[in-house]
C-alpha positions as CSV (number, residue, x, y, z in Angstrom):
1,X,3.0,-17.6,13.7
2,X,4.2,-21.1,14.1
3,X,3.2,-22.8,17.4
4,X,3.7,-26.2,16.0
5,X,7.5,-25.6,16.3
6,X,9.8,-26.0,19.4
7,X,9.7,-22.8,21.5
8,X,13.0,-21.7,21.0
9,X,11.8,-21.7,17.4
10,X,8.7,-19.8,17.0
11,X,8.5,-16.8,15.3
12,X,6.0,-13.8,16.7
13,X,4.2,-11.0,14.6
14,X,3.4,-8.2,16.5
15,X,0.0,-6.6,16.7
16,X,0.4,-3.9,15.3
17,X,2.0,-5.1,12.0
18,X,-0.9,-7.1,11.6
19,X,-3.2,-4.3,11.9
20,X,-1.1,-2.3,9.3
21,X,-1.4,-5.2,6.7
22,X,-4.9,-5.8,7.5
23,X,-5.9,-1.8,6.9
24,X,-3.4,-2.0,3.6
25,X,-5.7,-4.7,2.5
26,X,-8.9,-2.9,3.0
27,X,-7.5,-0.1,1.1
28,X,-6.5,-2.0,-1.7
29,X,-9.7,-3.7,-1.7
30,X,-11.5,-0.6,-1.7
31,X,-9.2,0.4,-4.7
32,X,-9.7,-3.1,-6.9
33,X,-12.6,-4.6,-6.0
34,X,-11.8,-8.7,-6.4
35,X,-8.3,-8.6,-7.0
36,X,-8.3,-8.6,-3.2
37,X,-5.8,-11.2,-2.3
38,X,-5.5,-11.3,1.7
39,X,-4.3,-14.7,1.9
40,X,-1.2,-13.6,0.1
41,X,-0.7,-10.3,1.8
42,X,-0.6,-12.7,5.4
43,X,1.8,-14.9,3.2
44,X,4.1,-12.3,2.6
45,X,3.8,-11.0,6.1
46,X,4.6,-14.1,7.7
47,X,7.5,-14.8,5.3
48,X,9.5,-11.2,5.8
49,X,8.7,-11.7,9.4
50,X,10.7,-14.8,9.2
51,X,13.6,-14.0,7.4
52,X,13.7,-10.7,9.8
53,X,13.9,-13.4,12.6
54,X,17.0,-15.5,11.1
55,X,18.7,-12.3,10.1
56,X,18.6,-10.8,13.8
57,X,19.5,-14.5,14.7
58,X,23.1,-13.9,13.1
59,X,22.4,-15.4,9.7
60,X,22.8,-13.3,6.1
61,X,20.2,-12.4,4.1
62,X,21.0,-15.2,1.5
63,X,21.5,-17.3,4.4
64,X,17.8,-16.4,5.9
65,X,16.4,-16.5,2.2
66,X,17.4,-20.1,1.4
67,X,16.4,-21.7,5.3
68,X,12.6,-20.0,4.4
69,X,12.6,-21.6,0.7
70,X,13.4,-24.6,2.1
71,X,11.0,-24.4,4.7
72,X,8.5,-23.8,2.1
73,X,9.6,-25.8,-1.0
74,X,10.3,-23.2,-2.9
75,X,13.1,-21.8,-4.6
76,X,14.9,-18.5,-2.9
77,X,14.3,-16.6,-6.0
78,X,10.6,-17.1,-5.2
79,X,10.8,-15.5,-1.5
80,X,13.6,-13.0,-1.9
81,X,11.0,-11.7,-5.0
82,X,8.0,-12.2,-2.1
83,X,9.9,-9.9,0.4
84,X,11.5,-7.6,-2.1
85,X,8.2,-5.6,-3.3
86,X,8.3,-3.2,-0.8
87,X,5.7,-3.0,2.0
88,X,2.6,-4.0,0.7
């Protein structure tokens, strides 16, 4: 997900998660038409996959929520509310 980083850093999606995002996108696109936003499915993907990483890396959830924001410029509000919505 992030090759530009040191190797010790990066963080890996496996295959089959992508796939299961990728067919919850189709369905969703079959339900609403243009309101098809896979860019932000990937976004949120990539983002839990993260924080999943820090947290088995011994950090807490808040802990793992704040490096992420940071990372992104956001505030952690914005990505626990990102990662919260269940699996979409």
């Amino acid at each position: 997900m992030n090759p530009e980083a040191p190797l010790e850093e990066r963080a890996y999606i496996h295959a089959d998660e992508v796939l299961e995002y990728a067919l919850r996108a189709l369905e969703r696109f079959g339900k609403h038409g243009d309101h098809f936003r896979a860019d932000w499915d990937i976004n949120r993907m990539v983002i839990r996959s993260e924080v999943s990483r820090l947290r088995k890396n011994g950090l807490s959830f808040e802990e793992a929520v704040g490096a992420v924001a940071d990372d992104l410029n956001v505030d952690d509000r914005t990505v626990s509310r990102l990662i919260s919505h269940g699996k979409s």
